[in-house]
C-alpha positions in Angstrom: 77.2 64.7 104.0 77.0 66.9 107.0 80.6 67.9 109.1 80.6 66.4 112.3 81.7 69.6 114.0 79.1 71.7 112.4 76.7 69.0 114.0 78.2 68.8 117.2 77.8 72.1 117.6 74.2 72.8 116.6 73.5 69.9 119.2 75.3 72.3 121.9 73.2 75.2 120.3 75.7 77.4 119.2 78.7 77.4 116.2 82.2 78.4 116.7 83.5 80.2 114.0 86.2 81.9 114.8 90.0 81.0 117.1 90.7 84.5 116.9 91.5 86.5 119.9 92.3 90.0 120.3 95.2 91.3 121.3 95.4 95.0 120.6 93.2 98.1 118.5 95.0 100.9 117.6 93.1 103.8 116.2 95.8 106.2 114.4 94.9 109.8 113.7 97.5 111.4 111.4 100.3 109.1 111.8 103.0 107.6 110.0 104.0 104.7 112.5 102.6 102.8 114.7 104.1 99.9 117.0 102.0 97.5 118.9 104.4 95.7 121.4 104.6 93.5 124.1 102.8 90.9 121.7 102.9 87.2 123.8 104.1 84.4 122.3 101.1 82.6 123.1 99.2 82.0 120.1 100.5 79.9 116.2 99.7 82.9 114.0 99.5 86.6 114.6 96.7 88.6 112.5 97.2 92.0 111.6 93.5 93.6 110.2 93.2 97.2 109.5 90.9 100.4 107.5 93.1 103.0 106.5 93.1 106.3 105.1 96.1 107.9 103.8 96.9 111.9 103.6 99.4 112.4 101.3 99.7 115.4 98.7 99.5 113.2 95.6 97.3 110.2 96.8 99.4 107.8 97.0 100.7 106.1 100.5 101.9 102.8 100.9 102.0 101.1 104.2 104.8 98.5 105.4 105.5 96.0 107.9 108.8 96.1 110.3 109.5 93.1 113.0 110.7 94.2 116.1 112.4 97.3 115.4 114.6 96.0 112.5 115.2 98.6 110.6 118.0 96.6 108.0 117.5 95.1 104.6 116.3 91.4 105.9 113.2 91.6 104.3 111.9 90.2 100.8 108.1 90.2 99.4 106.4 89.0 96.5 102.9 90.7 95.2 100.1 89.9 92.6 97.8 92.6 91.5 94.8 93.6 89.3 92.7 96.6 89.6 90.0 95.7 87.0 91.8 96.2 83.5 95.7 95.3 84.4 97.2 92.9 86.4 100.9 92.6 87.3 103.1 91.1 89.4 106.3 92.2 91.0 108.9 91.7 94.3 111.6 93.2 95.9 114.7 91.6 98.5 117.0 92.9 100.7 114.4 95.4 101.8 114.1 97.9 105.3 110.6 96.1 105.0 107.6 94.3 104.1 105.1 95.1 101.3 102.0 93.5 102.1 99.5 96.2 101.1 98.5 97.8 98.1 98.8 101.7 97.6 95.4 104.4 98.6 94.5 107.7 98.4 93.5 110.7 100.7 89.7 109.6 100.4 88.9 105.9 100.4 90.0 103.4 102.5 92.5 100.7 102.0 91.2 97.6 104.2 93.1 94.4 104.4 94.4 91.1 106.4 98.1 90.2 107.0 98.5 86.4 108.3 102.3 86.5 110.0 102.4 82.5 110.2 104.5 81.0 113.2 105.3 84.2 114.6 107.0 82.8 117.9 108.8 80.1 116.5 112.9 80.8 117.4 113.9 78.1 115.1 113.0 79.8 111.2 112.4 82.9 109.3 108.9 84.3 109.3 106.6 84.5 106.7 103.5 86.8 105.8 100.9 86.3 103.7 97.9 89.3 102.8 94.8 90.2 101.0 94.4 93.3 100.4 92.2 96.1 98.3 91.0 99.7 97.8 87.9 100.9 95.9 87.7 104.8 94.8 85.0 104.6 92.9 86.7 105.0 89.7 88.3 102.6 87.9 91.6 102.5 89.6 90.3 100.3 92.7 93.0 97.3 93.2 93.2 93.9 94.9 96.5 92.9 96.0 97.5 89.4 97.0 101.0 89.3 98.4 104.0 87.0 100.6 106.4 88.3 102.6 109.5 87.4 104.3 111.7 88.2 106.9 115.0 86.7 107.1 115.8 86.7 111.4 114.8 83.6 113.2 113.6 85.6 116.5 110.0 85.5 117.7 108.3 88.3 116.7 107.1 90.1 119.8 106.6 93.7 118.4 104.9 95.1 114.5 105.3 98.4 113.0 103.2 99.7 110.3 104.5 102.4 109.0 103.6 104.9 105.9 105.9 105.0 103.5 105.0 108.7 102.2 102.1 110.9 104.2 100.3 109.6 107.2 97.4 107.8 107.8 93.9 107.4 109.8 92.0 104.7 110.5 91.8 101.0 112.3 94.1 98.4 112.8 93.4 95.4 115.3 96.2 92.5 116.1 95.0 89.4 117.1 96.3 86.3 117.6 95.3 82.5 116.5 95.7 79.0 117.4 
């Protein structure tokens, strides 16, 4: 049974596929931080997509998510992993920030989407959700699905991804959907 939207719009002569509207691309170059700001509180859901490359001595960076500068411990996460022979599982509270992606090297790119869900809602906590995933052409290539939390009720109108060790190169793009 065809969808009637998927019909309606072949009628029209064209799909939509997508509610996602840019907001921001930042290209890093050797950075550990990176803050896009000013983010309008007119969308449902804020999504954070990036390509990054880390350089760090012993190849292994990890990025993380901050909410408008907070800096304390109001942050929990909880992450599911398997990088082709092992997979495990593991969490953390009371953390400076989110852990949404999965660890990379100096040579291959970790790529990934972070969904923050009801980012301007001032009435609960905020919640993340990601898919994440490196390969190095060995056998150490991982997929990570993870949730994260932070525990402050404000609308979210800055991110910060920052490297926990090294810095890093690459893409990230905000955008926001309704």
């Amino acid at each position: 049974m065809p969808i009637a939207g998927i019909i309606a719009s072949s009628i029209s002569g064209h799909l939509t596929t997508s509610n996602f509207y840019q907001i921001q691309q930042l290209s890093p170059s050797a950075v550990s931080t990176v803050t896009f700001s000013s983010i309008p509180a007119t969308y449902k859901s804020l999504q954070v997509r990036f390509n990054l490359v880390w350089s760090v001595a012993n190849g292994n960076g990890t990025p993380k998510i901050q909410f408008n500068g907070d800096t304390a411990s109001n942050y929990g996460y909880h992450y599911l992993y398997g990088d082709g022979s092992t997979a495990a599982a593991s969490g953390a509270v009371t953390q400076p920030s989110i852990l949404p992606m999965g660890a990379q090297g100096i040579t291959y790119p970790l790529v990934g989407i972070v969904d923050v869900i009801d980012y301007a809602n001032a009435n609960k906590n905020k919640v993340t959700k990601s898919l994440t995933g490196f390969n190095n052409n060995t056998a150490t290539g991982e997929i990570r699905v993870a949730s994260g939390l932070w525990l402050n009720t404000a609308a979210i109108t800055s991110l910060t991804v920052l490297a926990t060790i090294g810095t890093y190169t690459g893409t990230i793009t905000l955008y926001g959907s309704n």
